[in-house]
C-alpha beads as a LAMMPS data file, in Angstrom:
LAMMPS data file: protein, C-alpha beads

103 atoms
102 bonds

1 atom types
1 bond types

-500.0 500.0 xlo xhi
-500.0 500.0 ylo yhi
-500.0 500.0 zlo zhi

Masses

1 110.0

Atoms # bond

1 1 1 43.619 336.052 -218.956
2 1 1 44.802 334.464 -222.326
3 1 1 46.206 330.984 -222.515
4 1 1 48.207 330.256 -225.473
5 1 1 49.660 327.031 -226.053
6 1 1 52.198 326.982 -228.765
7 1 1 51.327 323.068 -229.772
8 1 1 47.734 324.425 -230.848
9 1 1 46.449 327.203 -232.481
10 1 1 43.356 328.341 -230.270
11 1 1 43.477 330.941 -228.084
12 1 1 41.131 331.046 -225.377
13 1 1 39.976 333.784 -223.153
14 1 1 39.203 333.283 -219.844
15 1 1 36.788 335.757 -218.019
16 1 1 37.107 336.413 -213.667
17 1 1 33.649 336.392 -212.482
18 1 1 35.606 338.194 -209.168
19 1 1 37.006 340.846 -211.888
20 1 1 33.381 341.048 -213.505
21 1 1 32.052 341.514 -210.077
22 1 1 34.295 344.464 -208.893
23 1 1 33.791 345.908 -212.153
24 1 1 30.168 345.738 -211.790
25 1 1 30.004 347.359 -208.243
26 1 1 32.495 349.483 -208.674
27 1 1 30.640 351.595 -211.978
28 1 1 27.550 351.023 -209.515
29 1 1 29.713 353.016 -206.685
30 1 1 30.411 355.761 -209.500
31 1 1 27.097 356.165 -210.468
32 1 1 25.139 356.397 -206.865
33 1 1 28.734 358.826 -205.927
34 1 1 28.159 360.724 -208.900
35 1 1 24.512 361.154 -208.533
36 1 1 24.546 362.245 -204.906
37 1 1 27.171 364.745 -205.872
38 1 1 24.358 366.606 -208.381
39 1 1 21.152 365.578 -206.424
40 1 1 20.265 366.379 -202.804
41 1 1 17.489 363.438 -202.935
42 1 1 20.204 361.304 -203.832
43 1 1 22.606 362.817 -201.138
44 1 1 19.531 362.645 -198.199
45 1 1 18.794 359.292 -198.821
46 1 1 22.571 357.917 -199.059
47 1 1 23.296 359.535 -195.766
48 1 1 20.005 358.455 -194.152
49 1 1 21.338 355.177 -195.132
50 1 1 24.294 355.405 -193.673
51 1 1 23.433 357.272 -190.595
52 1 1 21.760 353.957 -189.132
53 1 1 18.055 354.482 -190.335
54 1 1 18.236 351.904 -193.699
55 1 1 15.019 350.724 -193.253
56 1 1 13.419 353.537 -193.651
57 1 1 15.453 355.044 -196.117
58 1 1 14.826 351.502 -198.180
59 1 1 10.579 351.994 -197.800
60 1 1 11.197 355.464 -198.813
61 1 1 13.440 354.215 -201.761
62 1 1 11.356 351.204 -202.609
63 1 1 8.012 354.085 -202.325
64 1 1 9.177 356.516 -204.706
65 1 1 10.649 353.693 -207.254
66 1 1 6.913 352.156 -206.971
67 1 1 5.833 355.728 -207.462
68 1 1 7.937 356.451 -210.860
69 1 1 6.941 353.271 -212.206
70 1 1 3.453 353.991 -211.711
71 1 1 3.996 357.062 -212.919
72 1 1 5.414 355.917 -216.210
73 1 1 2.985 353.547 -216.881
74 1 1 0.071 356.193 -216.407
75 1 1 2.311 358.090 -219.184
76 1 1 2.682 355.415 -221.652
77 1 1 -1.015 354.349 -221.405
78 1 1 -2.005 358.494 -221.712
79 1 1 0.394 358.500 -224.729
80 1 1 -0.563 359.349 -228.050
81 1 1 -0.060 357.358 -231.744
82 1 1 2.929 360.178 -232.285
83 1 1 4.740 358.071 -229.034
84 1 1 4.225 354.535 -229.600
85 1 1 7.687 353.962 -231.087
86 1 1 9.204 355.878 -228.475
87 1 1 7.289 353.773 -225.597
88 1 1 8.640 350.695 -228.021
89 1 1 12.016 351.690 -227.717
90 1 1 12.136 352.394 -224.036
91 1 1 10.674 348.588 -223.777
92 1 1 13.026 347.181 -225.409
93 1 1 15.603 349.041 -224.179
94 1 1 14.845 347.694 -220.853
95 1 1 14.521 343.878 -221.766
96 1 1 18.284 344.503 -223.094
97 1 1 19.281 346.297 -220.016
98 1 1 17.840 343.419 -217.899
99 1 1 19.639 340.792 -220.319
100 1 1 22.284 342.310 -220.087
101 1 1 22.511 342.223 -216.437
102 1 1 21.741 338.926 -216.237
103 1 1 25.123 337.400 -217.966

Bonds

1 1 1 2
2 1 2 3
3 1 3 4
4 1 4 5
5 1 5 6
6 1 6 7
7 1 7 8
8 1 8 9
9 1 9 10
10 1 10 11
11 1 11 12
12 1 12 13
13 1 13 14
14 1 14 15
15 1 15 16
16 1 16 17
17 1 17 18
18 1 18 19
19 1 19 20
20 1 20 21
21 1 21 22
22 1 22 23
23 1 23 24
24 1 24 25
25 1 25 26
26 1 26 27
27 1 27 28
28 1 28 29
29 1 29 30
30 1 30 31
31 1 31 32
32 1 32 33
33 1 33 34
34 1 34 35
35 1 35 36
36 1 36 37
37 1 37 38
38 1 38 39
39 1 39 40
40 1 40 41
41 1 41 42
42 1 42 43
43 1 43 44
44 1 44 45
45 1 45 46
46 1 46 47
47 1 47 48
48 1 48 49
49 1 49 50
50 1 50 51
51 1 51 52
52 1 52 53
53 1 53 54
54 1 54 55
55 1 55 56
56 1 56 57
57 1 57 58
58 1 58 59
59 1 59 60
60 1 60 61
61 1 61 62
62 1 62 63
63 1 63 64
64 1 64 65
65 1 65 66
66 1 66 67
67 1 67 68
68 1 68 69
69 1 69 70
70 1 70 71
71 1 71 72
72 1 72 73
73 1 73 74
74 1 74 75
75 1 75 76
76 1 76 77
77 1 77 78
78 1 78 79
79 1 79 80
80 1 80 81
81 1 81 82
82 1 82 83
83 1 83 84
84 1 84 85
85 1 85 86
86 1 86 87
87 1 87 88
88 1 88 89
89 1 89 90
90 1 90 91
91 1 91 92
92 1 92 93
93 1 93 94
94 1 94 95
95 1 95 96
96 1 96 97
97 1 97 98
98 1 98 99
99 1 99 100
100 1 100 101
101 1 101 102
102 1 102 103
């Protein structure tokens, strides 16, 4: 929304945190729907989830996410001189991602 007051020569835009929101779950809704339409893991789990048996399907979620991140930091301690910037990049990367989350 852009108020513009003719007396004064700001204009100011106004964000929705309600618009930000829906925008924000919706592209979350996209991703898991287009995901589960090219993975089978992806489909199992959503429709284990919806079938009634979440908490299980969450410790199974929450297990292999705890899995791939131990994973990955097994891979960037085994990594070589040659893949430090890469390793560097995925960092930061991250921090951005999770900044950029945050506001």
């Amino acid at each position: 929304m852009i108020d513009y007051s003719p007396r004064e020569t700001v204009v100011v835009a106004r964000r929705s945190r309600f618009a930000d929101g829906m925008m924000a779950a919706g592209s979350a809704t996209l991703l898991v729907a287009g995901l589960a339409a090219v993975d089978t893991r992806v489909r199992d789990f959503m429709t284990g989830f919806l079938r009634g048996d979440s908490l299980h399907s969450l410790a199974q979620g929450f297990e292999s996410s705890q899995r791939w991140a131990h994973s990955l930091m097994d891979t960037a301690g085994y990594s070589t001189v040659g893949y430090e910037p890469l390793v560097m990049f995925a960092i930061v990367g991250l921090v951005f991602l999770v900044l950029m989350m945050k506001s």
